[in-house]
N, C-alpha and C positions, 0 to 999 in steps of 0.2 A: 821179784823172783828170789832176790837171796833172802829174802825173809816170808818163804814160804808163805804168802798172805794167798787166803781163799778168796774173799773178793778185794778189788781195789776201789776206793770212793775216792774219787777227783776231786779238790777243792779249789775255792779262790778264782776261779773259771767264769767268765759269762755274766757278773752283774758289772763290771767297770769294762767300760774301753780305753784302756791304760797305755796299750803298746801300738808298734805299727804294723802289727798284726793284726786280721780282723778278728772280731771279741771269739767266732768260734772257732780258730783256727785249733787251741790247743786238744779240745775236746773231738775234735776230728780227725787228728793225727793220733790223741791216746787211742780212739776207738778201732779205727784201723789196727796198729800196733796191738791192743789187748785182743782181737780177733785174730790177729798172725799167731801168735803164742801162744793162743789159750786162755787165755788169765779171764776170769769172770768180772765184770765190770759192772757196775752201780750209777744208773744217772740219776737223782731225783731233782726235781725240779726245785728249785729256791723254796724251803720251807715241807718239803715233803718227808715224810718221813721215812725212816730205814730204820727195821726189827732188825738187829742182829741175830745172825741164823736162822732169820721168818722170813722178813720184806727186804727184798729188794728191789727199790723200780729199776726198772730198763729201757723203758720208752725214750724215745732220741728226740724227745721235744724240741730240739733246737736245729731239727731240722726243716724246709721248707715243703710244704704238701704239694 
């Protein structure tokens, strides 16, 4: 927020289960939070790509159907 960023892309999330958290804890607590706020959020899936000021995915892949 203090640096005015138009979308925010999450990194470092969801390929290692590093903590004692589970791997999507964090990415569910940003999305929540950036949905409180406002803030336009960016998921792409490992390897997907993101146009600046074009594409941005949004799909919640890592969620369960």
């Amino acid at each position: 927020l203090d640096l005015k960023v138009k979308t925010l892309l999450p990194v470092h999330w969801g390929k290692f289960t590093l903590a004692l958290h589970t791997w999507d804890e964090p990415i569910t607590r940003l999305t929540i939070k950036a949905d409180k706020i406002g803030l336009k959020l960016t998921t792409p899936m490992i390897g997907e790509q993101v146009i600046i000021d074009s594409l941005y995915p949004v799909k919640q892949w890592w969620l369960k159907n």
